[in-house]
GUMIPA-801815 format. One record per residue (C-alpha): residue in three letters; x, y, z. Coordinates in steps of 0.1 Angstrom, whole numbers, padded with zeros to 4 digits, always signed. Example, Ala and Ser with C-alpha at 12.3 -4.5 7.8 and 13.67 -1.06 7.14 Angstrom:
<sites>
ALA+0123-0045+0078SER+0137-0011+0071
</sites>
This chain:
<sites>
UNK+0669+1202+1043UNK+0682+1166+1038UNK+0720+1162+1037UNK+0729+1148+1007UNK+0749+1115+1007UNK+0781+1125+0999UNK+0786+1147+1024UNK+0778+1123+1054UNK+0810+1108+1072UNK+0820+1070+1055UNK+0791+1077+1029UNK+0803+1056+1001UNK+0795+1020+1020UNK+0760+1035+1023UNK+0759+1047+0990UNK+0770+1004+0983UNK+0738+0996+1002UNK+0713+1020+0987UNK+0724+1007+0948UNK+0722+0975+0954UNK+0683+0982+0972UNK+0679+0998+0942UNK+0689+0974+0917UNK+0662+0949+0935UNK+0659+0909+0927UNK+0678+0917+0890UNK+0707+0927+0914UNK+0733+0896+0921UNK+0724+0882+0885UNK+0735+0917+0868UNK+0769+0915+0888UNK+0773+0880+0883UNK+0774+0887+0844UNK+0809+0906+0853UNK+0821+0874+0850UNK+0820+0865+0812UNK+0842+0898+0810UNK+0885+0892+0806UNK+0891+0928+0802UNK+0890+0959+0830UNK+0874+0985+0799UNK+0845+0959+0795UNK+0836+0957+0832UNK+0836+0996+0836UNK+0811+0997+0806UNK+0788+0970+0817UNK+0785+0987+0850UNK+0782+1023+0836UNK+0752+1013+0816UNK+0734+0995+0841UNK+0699+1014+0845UNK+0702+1012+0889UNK+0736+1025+0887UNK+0730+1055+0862UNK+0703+1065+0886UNK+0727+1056+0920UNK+0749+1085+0908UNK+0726+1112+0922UNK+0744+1102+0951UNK+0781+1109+0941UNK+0783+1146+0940UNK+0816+1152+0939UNK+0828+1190+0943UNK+0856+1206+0954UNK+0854+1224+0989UNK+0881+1252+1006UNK+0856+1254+1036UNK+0887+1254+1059UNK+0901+1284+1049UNK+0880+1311+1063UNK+0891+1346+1079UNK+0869+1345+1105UNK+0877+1312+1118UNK+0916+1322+1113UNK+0911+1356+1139UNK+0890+1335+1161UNK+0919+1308+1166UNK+0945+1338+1165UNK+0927+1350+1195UNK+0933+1316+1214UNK+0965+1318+1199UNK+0975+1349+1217UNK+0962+1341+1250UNK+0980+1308+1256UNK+1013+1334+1248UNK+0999+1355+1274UNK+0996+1325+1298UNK+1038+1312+1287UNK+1015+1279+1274UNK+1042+1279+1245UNK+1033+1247+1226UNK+0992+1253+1227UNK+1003+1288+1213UNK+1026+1272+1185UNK+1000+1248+1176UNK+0970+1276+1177UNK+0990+1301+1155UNK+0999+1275+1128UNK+0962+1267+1127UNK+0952+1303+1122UNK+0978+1304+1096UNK+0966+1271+1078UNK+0931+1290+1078UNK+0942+1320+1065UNK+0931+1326+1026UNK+0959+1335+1007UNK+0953+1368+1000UNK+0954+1377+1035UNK+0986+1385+1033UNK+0991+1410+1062UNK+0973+1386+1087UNK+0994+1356+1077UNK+1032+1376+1083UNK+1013+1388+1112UNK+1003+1351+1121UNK+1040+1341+1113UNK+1058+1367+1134UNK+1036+1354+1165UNK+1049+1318+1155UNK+1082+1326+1158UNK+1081+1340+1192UNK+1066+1308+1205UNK+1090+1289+1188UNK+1118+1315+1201UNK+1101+1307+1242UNK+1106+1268+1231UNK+1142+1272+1226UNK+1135+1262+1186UNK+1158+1287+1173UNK+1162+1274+1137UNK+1124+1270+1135UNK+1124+1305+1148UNK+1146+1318+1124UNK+1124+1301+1093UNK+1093+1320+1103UNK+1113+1350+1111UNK+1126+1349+1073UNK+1089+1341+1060UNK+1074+1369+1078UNK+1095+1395+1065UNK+1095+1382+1028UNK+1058+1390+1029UNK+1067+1427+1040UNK+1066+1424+1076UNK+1054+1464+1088UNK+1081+1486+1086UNK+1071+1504+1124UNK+1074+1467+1137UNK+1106+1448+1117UNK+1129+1459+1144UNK+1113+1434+1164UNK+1118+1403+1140UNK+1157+1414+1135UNK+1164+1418+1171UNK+1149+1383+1178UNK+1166+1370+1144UNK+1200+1384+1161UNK+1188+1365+1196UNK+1184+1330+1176UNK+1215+1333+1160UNK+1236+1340+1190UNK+1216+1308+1212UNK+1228+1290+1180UNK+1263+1306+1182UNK+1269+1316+1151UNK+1285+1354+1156UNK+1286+1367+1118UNK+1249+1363+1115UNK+1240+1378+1152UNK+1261+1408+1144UNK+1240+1413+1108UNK+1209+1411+1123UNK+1218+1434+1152UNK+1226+1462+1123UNK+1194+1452+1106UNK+1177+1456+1139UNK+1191+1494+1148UNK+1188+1505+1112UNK+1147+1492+1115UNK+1141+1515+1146UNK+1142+1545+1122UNK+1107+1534+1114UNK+1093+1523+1151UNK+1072+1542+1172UNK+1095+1538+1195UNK+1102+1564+1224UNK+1139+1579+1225UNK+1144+1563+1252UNK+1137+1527+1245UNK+1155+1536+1210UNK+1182+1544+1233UNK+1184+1513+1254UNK+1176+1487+1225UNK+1203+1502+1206UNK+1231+1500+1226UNK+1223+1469+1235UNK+1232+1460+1198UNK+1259+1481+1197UNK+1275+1466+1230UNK+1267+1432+1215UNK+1281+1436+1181UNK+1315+1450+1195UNK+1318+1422+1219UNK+1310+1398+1188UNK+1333+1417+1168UNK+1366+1406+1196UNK+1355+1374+1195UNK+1382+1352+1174UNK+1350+1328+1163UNK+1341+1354+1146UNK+1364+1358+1119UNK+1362+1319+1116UNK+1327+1318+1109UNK+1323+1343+1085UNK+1355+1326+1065UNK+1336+1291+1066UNK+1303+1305+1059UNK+1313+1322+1028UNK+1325+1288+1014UNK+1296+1272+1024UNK+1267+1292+1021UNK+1243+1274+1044UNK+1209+1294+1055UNK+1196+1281+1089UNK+1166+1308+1081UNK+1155+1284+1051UNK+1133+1253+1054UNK+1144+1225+1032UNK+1128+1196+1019UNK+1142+1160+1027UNK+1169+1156+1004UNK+1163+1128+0976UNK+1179+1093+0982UNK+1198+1079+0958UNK+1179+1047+0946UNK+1203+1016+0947UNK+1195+0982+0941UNK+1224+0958+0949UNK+1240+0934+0927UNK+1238+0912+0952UNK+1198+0910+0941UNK+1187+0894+0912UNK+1148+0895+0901UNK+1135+0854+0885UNK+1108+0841+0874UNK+1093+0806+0883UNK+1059+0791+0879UNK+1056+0784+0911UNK+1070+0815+0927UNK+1063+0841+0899UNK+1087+0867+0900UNK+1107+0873+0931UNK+1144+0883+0945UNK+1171+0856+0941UNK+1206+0863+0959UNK+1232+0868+0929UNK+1256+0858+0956UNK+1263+0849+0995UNK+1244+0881+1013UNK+1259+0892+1049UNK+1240+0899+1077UNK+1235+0940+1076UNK+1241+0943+1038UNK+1219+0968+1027UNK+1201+0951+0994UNK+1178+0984+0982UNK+1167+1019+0984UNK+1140+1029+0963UNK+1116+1058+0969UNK+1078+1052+0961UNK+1065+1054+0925UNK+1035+1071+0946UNK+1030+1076+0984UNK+0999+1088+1004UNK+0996+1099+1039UNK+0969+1087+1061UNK+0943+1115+1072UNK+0956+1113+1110UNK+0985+1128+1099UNK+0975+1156+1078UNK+0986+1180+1102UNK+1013+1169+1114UNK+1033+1158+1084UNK+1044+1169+1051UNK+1019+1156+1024UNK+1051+1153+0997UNK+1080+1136+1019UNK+1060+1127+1050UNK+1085+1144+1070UNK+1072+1158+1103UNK+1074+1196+1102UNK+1069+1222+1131UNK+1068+1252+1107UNK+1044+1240+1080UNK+1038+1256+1047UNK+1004+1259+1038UNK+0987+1253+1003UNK+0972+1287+0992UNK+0941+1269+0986UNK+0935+1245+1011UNK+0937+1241+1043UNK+0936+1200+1044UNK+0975+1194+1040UNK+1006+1211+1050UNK+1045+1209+1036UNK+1074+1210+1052UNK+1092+1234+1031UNK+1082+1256+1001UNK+1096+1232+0982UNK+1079+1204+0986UNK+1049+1225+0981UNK+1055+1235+0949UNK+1064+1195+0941UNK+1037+1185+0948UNK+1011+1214+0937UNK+1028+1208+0903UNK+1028+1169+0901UNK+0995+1158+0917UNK+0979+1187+0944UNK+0968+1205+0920UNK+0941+1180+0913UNK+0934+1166+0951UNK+0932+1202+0960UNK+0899+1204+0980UNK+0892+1167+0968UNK+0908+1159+0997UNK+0879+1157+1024UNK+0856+1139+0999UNK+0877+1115+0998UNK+0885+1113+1034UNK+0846+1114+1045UNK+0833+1086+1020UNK+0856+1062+1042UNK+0877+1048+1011UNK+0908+1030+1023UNK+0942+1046+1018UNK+0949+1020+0991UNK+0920+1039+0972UNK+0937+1076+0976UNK+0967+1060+0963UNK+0950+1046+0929UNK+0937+1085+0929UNK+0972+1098+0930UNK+0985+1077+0911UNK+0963+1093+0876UNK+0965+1127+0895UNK+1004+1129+0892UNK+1002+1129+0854UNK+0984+1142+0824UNK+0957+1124+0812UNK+0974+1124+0779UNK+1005+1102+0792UNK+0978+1076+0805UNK+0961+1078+0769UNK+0994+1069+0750UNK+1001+1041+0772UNK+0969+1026+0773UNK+0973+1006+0742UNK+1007+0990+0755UNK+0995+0983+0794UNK+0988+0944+0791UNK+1023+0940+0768UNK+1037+0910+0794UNK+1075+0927+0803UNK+1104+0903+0817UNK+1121+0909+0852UNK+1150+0928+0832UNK+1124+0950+0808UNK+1106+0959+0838UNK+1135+0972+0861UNK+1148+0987+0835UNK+1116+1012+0823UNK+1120+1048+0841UNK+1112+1049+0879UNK+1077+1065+0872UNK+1070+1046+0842UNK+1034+1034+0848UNK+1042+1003+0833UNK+1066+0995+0867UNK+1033+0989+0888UNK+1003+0981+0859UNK+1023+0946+0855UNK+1024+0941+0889UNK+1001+0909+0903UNK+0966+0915+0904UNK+0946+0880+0904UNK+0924+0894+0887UNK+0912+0854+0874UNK+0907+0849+0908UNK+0881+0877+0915UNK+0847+0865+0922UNK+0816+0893+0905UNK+0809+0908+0935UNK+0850+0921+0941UNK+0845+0933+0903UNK+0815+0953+0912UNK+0830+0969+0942UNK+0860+0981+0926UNK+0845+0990+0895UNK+0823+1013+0920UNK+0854+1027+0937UNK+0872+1038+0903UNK+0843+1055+0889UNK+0837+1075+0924UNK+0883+1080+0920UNK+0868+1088+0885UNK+0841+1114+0893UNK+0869+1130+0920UNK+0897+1135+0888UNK+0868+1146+0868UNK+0857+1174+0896UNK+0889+1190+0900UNK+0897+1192+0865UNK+0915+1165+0848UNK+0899+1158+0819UNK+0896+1196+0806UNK+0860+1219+0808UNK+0848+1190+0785UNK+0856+1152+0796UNK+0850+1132+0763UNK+0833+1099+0777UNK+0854+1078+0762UNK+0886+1092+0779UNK+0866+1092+0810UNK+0861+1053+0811UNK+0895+1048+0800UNK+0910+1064+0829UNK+0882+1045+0847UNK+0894+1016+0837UNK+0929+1024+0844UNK+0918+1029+0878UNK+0904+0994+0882UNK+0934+0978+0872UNK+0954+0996+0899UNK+0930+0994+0928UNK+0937+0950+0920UNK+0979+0957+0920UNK+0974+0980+0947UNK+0955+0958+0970UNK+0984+0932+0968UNK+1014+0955+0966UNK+1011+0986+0991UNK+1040+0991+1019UNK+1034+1008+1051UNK+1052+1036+1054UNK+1067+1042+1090UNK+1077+1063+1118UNK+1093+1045+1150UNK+1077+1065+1182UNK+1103+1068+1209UNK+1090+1071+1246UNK+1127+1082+1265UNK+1112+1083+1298UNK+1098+1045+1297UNK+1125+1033+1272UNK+1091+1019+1249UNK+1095+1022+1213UNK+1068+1012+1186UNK+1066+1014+1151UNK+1033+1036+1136UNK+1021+1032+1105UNK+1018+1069+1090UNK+1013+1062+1052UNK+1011+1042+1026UNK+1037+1037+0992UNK+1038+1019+0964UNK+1078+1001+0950UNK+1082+0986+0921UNK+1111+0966+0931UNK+1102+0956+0964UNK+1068+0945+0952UNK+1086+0919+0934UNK+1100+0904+0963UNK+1080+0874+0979UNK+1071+0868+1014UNK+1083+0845+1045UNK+1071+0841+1078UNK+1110+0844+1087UNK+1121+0872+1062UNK+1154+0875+1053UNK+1154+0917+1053UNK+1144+0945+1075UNK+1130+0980+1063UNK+1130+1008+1072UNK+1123+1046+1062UNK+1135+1078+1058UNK+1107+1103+1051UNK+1091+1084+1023UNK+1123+1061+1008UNK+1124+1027+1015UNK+1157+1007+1028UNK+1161+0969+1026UNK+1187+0956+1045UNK+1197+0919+1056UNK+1191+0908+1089UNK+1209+0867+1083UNK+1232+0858+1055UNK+1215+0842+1028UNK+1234+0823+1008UNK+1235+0823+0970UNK+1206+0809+0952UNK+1180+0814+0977UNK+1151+0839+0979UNK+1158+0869+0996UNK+1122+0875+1013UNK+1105+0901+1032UNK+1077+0899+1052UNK+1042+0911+1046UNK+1024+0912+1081UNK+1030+0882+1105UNK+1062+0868+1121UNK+1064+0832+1129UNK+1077+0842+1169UNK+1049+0861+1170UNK+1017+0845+1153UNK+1009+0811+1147UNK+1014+0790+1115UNK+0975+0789+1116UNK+0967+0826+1117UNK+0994+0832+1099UNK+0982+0812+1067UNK+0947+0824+1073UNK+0960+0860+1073UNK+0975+0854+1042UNK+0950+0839+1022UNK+0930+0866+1036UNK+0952+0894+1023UNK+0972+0885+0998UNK+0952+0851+0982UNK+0983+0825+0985UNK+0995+0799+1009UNK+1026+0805+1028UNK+1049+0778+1019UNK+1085+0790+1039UNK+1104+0770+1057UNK+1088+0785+1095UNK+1055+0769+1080UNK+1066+0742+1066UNK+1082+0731+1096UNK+1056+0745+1116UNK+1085+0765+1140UNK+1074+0775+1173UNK+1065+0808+1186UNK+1092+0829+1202UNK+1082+0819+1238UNK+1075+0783+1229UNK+1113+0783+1214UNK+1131+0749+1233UNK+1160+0766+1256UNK+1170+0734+1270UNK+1187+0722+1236UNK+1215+0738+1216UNK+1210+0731+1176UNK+1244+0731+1161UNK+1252+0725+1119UNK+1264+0690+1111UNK+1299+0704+1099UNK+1303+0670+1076UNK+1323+0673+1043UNK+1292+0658+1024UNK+1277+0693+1027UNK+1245+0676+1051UNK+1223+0701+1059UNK+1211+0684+1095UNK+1206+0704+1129UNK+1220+0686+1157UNK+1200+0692+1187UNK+1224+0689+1221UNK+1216+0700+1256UNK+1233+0723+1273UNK+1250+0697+1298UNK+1262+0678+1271UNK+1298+0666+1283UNK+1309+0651+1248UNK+1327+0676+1220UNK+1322+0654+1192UNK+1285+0643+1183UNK+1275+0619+1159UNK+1249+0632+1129UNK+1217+0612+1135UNK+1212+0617+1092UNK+1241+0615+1082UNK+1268+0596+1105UNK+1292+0617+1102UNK+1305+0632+1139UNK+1311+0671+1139UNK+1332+0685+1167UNK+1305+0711+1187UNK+1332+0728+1209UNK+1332+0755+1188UNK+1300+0762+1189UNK+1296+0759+1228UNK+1326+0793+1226UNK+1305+0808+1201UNK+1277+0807+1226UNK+1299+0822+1259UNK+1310+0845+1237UNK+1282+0857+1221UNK+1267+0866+1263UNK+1292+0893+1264UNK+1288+0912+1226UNK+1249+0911+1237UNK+1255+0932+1263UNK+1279+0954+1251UNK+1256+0959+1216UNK+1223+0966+1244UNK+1247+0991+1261UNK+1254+1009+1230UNK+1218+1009+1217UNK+1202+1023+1250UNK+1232+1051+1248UNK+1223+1060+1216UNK+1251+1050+1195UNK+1227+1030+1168UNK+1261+1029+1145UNK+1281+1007+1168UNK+1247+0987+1185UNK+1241+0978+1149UNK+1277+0965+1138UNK+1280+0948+1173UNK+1248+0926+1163UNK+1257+0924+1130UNK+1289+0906+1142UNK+1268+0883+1168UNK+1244+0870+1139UNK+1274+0864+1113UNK+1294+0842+1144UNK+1259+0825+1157UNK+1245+0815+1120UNK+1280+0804+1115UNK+1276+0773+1138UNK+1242+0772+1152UNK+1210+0768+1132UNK+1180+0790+1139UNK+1156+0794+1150UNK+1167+0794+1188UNK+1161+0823+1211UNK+1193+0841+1210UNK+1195+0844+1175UNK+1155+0854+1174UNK+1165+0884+1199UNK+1200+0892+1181UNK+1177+0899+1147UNK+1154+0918+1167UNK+1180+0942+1182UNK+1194+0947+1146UNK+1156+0954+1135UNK+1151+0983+1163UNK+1188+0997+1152UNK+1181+0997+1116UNK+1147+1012+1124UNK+1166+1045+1145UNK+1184+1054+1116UNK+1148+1062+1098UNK+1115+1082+1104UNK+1120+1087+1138UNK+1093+1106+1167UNK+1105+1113+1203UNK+1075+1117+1219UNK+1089+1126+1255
</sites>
């Protein structure tokens, strides 16, 4: 039997080809008509009543599919499961039992407490105590056999007292010797288990930390047996930031006032986020937290949560219409941007989408804009799209991609038992328009990968968001802010004062010490379809290894504000050098301390960054760009490598991986 399209690996680039076969020699002149239409609504109908496309949608059979959650396949990795225990291989066990788990139907509900308990005593080998103690908890919520609880208590009481917290060793101890009522146990192991706990629980009982614990606990009420979700950010943008408008520039971040190196300028979680495939498995689907205890959805075994939480968040805002979606999507190869146009329609009713339709293309300021609600559609719909740029043929394509995002929202369920066509195309259409804002205006969302044993680090690109206020920020080949990210929020902060009046920029892919002005451009045009026009390519600056290190470029400190570099080499025997554009002589002495003394803090802030102590590595290099920009005018190499150690301390205080 031939396997239909859809369900062949990166089928939708085929399914491109095939239509466009099909379509024959009226092909290129039918999509070239896409360009006497101004509106996204007229494109999608054009398209939809094209007689080669109607008959190309034999091969977009969208359904949803739970084929990974099977019984069978859940005892079969259990059995693995079990015998890496057997041979003390503790992490294959961990990662065997979880799949099991993930495989497990819901309504298995004896296997999966069953799968859990197992879990835990992997985890409890690893020395993971607290992740020990969540499983623990979840297999005895889902009524744990009463002949085998004792088990779970006693290893509940062994967590807690690796953990050292008495009050809660001594409760599971009683829980444990009140369980062995129900064991199979023989007398005489009763005997032995139990005054074990006994002789524990007095010792405990003595022990003046005791008494403290259980005072401090009541106040606080913390469970360590509980998985929680990331806690939410609070979004900030600072007043230092100020969102124009030019011709030129279109919108894009002003500073309000002087900005200091290290000032952090905005936190902002996404208006949507998706995680990449790779990391399915690994990390949590709603805050992209990295999760050794995963929750499971009931239905699906494509994605896994972090806590129960954030599975409920997102079953309720947007899961429950990707849920078993999910692989489609994956297999027909569409880009991430694509699953983030999906979720974007899939986190709220259709009727929300239907009310706003009418308002989309109402042109907002800077202030209306910032100050709609945080998941106001409008926030990203007005975001740039060049769409008057767009040749037929990047019509076509997308127009094919939304009504394939279409068909997927349709499949699980979004438009009711009976989608009226017209709704159906408006949502279509809808989708268009954010597959062009998207394109432009998607962050990566990282995780900095730690290797302890080599020192290496590296930045990995686990997802992808959209902000709102970020996207309105323009790019420079030498930007002005660093992010970084914890779970899926976004932080800006300053890596060079920028004084008042001037863009603040980020940077959307290459560096100047890194790439060329050449590839840099082209990569740009490429990408995001503009020219880079900041100062590193206007003035063509050098890469990082090219950087001269046989000058010193020092600020022409003249009263008539002249904004010349004075190049001197490092021999120079004269303190006070005459400006070549202005005339005026500015006494470089100064700047010739600034440079012994900056030798010393870059040691001291290295020192503190390979112990650890991000806090004090990142004020230390704070302190040596504010004394360096002060007198000396980048770029030069010790400035280049100052930003860069603030870059890697900002980045520690984020989505972090030890890998070692």
């Amino acid at each position: 039997m031939k396997t239909p399209l859809s369900q062949k690996m990166g089928f939708f680039a085929e399914y491109y080809l095939k239509l466009k076969e099909q379509a024959g020699a009226t092909c290129e002149a039918d999509i070239s008509k896409l360009s006497g239409f101004s509106e996204d609504e007229e494109r999608v109908a054009y398209v939809d009543q094209l007689d080669w496309v109607q008959a190309g949608d034999a091969n977009l059979l969208v359904r949803p599919e739970f084929d990974g959650k099977s019984a069978l396949l859940a005892a079969e990795i259990k059995e693995r499961a079990t015998a890496a225990f057997k041979g003390k291989k503790w992490l294959e066990a961990m990662v065997l039992y979880t799949r099991s788990y993930m495989s497990l139907p819901n309504e298995n509900v004896a296997e999966i407490r069953i799968v859990l308990a197992n879990r835990s005593a992997t985890l409890y080998h690893m020395q993971k105590y607290k992740e020990c103690l969540i499983d623990i908890r979840r297999a005895i919520d889902l009524g744990y056999p009463k002949d085998l609880i004792y088990k779970l208590y006693e290893r509940r009481a062994r967590c807690y007292m690796a953990l050292k917290d008495y009050p809660h060793t001594i409760e599971a101890f009683k829980k444990c010797i009140t369980a062995m009522d129900d064991s199979a146990l023989t007398s005489d192991k009763k005997s032995k288990l139990n005054l074990d706990a006994m002789t524990m629980i007095k010792m405990l009982l003595q022990d003046p930390r005791t008494a403290k614990q259980a005072a401090k606990q009541q106040k606080q009420k913390v469970a360590l047996d509980q998985a929680t979700a990331l806690p939410a950010e609070k979004e900030y943008v600072s007043p230092l930031v100020r969102i124009d408008r030019s011709p030129q520039e279109g919108r894009f971040a002003r500073a309000a006032a002087d900005v200091k190196a290290g000032e952090e300028l905005l936190v902002e979680r996404p208006f949507v986020s998706v995680l990449l495939e790779k990391f399915a498995k690994s990390h949590c689907e709603n805050c992209f937290v990295r999760s050794v205890v995963p929750v499971a959805c009931p239905r699906c075994a494509d994605v896994i949560y972090c806590s129960e939480q954030c599975r409920d968040e997102a079953a309720k805002k947007y899961h429950k219409y990707e849920c078993g979606i999910v692989p489609t999507i994956w297999r027909s190869g569409a880009s991430i941007n694509n699953h983030i146009a999906l979720r974007i329609f899939a986190s709220k009713p259709l009727e929300y989408f239907l009310q706003l339709k009418p308002t989309i293309d109402k042109e907002l300021s800077p202030e209306e804009l910032l100050s709609l609600p945080k998941d106001d559609f409008r926030r990203v719909a007005q975001l740039e799209r060049h769409q008057n740029k767009r040749p037929p043929s990047n019509f076509f394509q997308h127009v094919l991609m939304a009504r394939f995002l279409t068909k997927c929202l349709q499949a699980s369920g979004y438009f009711g038992p009976e989608p009226k066509p017209e709704q159906v195309r408006a949502i279509c259409s809808l989708v268009l328009r954010s597959l062009q804002f998207i394109q432009f205006n998607t962050h990566e969302v990282a995780e900095l990968h730690k290797f302890s044993s080599t020192g290496r680090e590296k930045s990995i690109f686990i997802g992808g968001a959209i902000y709102p206020t970020l996207a309105l920020f323009n790019h420079s080949c030498d930007p002005g802010v660093v992010r970084y990210f914890r779970g899926t929020t976004i932080h800006i902060n300053s890596v060079r004062p920028i004084e008042a009046g001037l863009p603040i920029n980020e940077n959307y892919g290459p560096i100047y010490t890194q790439d060329k002005r050449e590839e840099r451009q082209a990569k740009m045009k490429e990408l995001y379809w503009f020219e880079c026009c900041c100062d590193a390519c206007i003035d063509n600056w050098p890469l990082f290894e090219d950087l001269p290190r046989d000058v010193i470029r020092f600020r022409c400190e003249a009263p008539n504000n002249c904004a010349a570099v004075i190049e001197v080499p490092p021999s120079c025997n004269d303190f006070m050098v005459k400006c070549v554009t202005c005339g005026e002589v500015t006494n470089i002495l100064k700047g010739l301390k600034v440079m012994q003394d900056t030798e010393m803090m870059t040691r001291t802030g290295k020192r503190l960054y390979e112990t650890g102590d991000y806090a004090k590595a990142l004020q230390k290099f704070i302190d040596l760009i504010r004394i360096m920009y002060d007198v000396l005018a980048p770029p030069f190499p010790d400035f280049c490598e100052s930003q860069q150690h603030l870059k890697d301390c900002f980045l520690n205080l984020g989505n972090v991986y030890n890998l070692d």
